[in-house]
C-alpha positions as CSV (number, residue, x, y, z in Angstrom):
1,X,0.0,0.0,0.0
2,X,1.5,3.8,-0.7
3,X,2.5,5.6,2.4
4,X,-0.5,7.2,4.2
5,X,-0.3,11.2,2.6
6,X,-0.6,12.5,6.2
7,X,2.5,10.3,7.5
8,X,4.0,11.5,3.8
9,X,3.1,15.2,5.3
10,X,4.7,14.1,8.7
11,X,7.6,13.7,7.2
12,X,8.2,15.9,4.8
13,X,7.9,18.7,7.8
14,X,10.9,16.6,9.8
15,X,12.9,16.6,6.1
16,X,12.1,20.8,6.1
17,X,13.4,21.3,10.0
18,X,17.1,20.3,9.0
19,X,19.7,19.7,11.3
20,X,21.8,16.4,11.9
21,X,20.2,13.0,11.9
22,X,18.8,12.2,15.3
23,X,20.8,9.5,15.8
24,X,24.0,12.1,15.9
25,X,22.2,14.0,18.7
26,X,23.0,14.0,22.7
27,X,20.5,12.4,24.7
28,X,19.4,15.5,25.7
29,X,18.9,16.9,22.3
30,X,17.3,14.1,21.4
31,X,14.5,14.5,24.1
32,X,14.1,18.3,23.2
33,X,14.0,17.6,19.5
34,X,11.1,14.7,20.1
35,X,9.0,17.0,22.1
36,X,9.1,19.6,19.7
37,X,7.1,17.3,17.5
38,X,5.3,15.6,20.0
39,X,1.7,17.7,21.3
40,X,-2.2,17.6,19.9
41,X,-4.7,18.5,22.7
42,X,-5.8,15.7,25.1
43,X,-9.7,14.8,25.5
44,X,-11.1,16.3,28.9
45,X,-11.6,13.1,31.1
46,X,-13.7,12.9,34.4
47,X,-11.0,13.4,36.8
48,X,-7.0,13.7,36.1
49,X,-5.0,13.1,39.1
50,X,-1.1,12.9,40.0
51,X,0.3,10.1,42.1
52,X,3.4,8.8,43.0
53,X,4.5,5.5,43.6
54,X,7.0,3.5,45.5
55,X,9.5,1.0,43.8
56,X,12.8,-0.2,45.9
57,X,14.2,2.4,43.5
58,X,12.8,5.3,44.7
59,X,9.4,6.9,43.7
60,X,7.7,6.6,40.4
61,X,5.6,9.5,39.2
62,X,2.2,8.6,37.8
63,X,-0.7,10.4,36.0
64,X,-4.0,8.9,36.1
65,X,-6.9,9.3,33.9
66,X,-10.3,8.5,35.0
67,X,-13.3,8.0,32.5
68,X,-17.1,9.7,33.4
69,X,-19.4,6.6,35.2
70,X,-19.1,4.9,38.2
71,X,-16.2,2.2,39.8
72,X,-14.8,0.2,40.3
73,X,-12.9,0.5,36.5
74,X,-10.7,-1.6,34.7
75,X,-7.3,-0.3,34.6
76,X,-4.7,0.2,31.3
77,X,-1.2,0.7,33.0
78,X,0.7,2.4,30.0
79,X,4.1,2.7,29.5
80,X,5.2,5.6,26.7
81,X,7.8,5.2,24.0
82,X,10.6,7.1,22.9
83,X,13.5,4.3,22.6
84,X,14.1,4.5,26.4
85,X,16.1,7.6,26.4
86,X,13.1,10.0,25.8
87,X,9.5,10.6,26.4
88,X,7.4,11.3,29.7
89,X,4.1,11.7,30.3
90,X,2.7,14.6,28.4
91,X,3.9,12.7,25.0
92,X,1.3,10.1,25.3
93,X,-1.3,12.4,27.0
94,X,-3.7,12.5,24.2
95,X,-3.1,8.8,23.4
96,X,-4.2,8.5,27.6
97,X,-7.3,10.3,27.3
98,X,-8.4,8.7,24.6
99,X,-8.2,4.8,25.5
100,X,-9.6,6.0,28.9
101,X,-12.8,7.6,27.0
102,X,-13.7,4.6,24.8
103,X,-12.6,1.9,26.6
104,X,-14.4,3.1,29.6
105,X,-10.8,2.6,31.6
106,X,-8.8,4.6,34.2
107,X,-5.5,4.7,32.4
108,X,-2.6,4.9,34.7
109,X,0.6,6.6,32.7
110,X,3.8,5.7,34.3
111,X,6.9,7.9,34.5
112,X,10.0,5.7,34.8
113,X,13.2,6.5,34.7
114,X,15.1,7.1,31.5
115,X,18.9,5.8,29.6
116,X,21.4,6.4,29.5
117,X,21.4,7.7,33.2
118,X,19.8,5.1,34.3
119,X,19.9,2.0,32.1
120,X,18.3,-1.6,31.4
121,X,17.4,-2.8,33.6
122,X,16.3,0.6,35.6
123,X,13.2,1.3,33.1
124,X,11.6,-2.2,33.5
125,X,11.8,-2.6,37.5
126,X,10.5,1.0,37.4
127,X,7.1,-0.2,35.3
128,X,7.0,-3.3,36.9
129,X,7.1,-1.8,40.4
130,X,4.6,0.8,39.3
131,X,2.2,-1.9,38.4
132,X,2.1,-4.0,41.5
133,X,2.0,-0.6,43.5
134,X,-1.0,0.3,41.2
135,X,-2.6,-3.5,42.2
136,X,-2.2,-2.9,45.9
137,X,-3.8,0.5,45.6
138,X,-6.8,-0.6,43.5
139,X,-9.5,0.3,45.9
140,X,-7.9,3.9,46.6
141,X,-7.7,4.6,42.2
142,X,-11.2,3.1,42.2
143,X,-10.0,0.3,39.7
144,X,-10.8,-3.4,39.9
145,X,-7.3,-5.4,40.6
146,X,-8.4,-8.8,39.1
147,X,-9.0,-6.0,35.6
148,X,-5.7,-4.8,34.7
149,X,-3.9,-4.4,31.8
150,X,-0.7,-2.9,30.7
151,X,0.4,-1.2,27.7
152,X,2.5,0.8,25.5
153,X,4.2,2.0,22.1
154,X,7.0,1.1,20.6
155,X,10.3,0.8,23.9
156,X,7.3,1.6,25.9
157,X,5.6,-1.5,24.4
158,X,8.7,-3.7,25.1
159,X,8.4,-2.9,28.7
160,X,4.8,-3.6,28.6
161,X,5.7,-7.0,27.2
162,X,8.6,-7.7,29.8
163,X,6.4,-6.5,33.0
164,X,3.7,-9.4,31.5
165,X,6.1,-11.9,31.7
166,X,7.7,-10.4,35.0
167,X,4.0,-10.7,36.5
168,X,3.3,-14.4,35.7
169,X,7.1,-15.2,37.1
170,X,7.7,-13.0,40.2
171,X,4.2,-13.8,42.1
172,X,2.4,-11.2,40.1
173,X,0.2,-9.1,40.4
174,X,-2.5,-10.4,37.4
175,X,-2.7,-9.1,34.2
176,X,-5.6,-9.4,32.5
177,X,-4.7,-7.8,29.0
178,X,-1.6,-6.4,27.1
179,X,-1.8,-4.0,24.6
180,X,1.3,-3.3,22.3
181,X,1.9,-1.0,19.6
182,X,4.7,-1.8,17.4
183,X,6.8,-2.8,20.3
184,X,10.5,-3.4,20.2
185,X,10.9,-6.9,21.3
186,X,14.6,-8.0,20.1
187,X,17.8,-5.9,19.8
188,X,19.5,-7.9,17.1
189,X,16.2,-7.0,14.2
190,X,18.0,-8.5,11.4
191,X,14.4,-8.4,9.8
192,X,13.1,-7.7,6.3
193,X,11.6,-4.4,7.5
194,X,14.6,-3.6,8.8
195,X,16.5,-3.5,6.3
196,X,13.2,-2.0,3.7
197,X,11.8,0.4,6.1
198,X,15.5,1.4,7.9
199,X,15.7,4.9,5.9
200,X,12.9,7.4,5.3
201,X,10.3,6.4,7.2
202,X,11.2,8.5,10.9
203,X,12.6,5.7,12.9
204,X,15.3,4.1,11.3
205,X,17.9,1.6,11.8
206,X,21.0,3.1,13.1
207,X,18.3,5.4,15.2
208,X,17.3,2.2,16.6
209,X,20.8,0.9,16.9
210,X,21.4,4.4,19.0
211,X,18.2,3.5,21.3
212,X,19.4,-0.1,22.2
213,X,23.1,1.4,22.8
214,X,21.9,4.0,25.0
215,X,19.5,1.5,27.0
216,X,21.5,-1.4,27.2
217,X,25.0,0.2,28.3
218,X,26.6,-2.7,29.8
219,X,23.6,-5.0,29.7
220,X,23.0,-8.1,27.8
221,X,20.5,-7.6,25.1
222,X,19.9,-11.3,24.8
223,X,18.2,-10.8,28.0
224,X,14.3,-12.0,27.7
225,X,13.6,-8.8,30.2
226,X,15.6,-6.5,27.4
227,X,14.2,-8.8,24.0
228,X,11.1,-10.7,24.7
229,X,10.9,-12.3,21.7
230,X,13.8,-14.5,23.2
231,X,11.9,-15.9,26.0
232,X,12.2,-19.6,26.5
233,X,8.4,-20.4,27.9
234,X,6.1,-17.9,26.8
235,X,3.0,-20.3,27.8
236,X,0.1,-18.3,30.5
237,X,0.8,-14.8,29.4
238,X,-2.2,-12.6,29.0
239,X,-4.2,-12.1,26.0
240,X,-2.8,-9.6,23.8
241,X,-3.2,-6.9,20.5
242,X,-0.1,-6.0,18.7
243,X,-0.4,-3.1,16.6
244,X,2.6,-3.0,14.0
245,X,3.0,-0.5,10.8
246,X,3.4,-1.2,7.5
247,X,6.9,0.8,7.2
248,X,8.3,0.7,10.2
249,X,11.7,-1.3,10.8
250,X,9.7,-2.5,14.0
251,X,7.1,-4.3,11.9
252,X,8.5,-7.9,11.5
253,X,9.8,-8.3,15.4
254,X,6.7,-6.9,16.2
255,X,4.7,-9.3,14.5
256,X,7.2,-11.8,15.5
257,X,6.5,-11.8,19.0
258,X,2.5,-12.1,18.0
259,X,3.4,-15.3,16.3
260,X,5.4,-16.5,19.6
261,X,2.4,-15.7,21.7
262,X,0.1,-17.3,19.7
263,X,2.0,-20.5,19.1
264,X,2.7,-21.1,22.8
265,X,-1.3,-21.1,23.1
266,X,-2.4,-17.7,23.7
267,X,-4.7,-15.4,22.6
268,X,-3.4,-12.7,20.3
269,X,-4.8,-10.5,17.9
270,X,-2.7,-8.9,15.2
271,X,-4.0,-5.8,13.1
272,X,-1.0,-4.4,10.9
273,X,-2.0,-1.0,9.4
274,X,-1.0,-0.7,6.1
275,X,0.2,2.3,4.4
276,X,1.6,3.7,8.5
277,X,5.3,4.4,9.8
278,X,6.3,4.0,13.5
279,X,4.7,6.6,15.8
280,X,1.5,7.1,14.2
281,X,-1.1,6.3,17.0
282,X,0.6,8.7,19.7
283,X,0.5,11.3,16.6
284,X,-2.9,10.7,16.4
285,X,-3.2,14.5,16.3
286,X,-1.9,15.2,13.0
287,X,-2.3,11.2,11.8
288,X,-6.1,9.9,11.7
289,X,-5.1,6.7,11.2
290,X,-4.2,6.7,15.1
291,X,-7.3,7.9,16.3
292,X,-8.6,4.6,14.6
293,X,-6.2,2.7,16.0
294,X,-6.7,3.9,19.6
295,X,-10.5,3.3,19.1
296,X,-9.5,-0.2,17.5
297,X,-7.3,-0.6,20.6
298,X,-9.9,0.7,22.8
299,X,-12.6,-2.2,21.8
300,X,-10.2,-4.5,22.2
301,X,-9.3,-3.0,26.0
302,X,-13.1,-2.8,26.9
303,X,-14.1,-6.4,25.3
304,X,-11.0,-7.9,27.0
305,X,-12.1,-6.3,30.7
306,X,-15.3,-6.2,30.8
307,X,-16.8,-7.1,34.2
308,X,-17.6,-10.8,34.5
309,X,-20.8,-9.9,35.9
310,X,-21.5,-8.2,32.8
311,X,-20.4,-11.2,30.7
312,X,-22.9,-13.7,32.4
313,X,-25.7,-11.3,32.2
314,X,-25.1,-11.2,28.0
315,X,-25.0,-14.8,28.4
């Protein structure tokens, strides 16, 4: 399929801004230069609320989003993107707001800490603490802890991945659901799209290459906790939907680990949307194919969670 004209537009405005490749940028520059192009105006939600939680590594900011109706909700712990070395929680804020609306979900955006200062494995224990600190708190976020999910795009994805398979190993808490767009889930990504989606399309290769250097620092990237697809047992491991792009170099290792869930017996749902680069659902501002995706995703969420109460009345 021909590249979406609006992610055609997208890019054309990053060509027009100049400068060096990103990948030739400090970490710091790097996170100014991603939230220059990062913004679009979140959807007012019932209540907004900060939080903080506790992790053996210090505390963990969080922003929760609460949907209009009445609790206990389900819950979508989300986990942004922006190759581990960038992002925070106003770059998925509109994202947030909107899988909180439609899927009738308090969305719980985590704000872990970031390479290279604080490397693999610093990001996952972060999420992963965040999440069983969200469980015990259920009652006081007005969520239901057996109706949790976690989430997240692209590194933010990854951890998402890694804190379901953390969950099932380390005594929990439950998840109920994952929801992944185009998530990094191997270092090595010696894929077709790779190498036919590496240049031109926003993220490329060596950007990639740049992330995994940043996060990994002296860590082992054949870690399962760093590359999920290389886990040995990925049997009992939540119900998920993977989101990948058609011309992203994330596309094949993304689809990848859908085929690894599904073969190990679980239930996966893979929609791969055609004529889209890396990045487009949390640029669903400028990119309409997002805002369908984040419904799409949102279905999914509220089918997935619904209350079993509910379930046995349609029954």
């Amino acid at each position: 399929m021909p590249l979406d004209p609006q992610a055609r537009e997208f890019l054309q405005r990053l060509d027009a801004m100049g400068g060096p490749p990103i990948h030739e940028l400090s970490p710091t520059e790097l996170r100014a230069t991603l939230a220059s192009i990062s913004g679009g105006t979140p959807e007012p939600v019932a209540a907004q609320t900060e939080h903080v939680a506790t992790g053996p590594n210090g505390d963990i900011p969080l922003r929760v989003y609460t949907p209009a109706g009445h609790g206990p909700f389900p819950a979508l712990i989300y986990f942004h993107g922006g190759g581990w070395v960038a992002g925070n929680l106003d770059s998925v804020e509109t994202a947030c707001t909107i899988l909180a609306n439609r899927a009738s979900a308090v969305v719980i955006s985590v704000d872990y800490r970031l390479a290279p200062e604080h490397p693999f494995p610093a990001p996952v224990l972060d999420c992963h603490a965040a999440t069983r600190w969200v469980a015990e708190h259920a009652a006081d976020l007005n969520i239901d802890a057996a109706r949790i999910a976690v989430g997240g795009d692209s590194a933010g994805g990854n951890i998402a991945a890694v804190v379901a398979i953390l969950a099932r190993d380390h005594g929990g808490p439950n998840i109920a659901f994952q929801l992944l767009f185009y998530p990094a889930t191997d270092h090595d990504a010696q894929t077709a799209s790779c190498r036919d989606n590496g240049e031109g399309y926003y993220l490329t290769t060596e950007l990639m290459r740049w992330f995994w250097n940043h996060y990994l620092g002296d860590g082992d990237g054949r870690d399962p906790r760093a590359s999920p697809l290389r886990i040995e047992d990925a049997t009992n491991l939540p119900p998920a939907f993977i989101i990948t792009a058609e011309f992203d170099p994330l596309r094949d290792e993304g689809e990848a680990y859908a085929d690894l869930l599904s073969a190990a017996g679980n239930a996966v749902t893979l929609h791969r949307y055609d004529g889209q680069i890396h990045g487009f659902v949390t640029r669903c501002f400028i990119m309409d194919a997002g805002i369908t995706a984040l419904e799409d995703a949102a279905a999914h969420l509220r089918a997935a969670l619904e209350a079993p109460s509910l379930k046995q009345a349609e029954r």
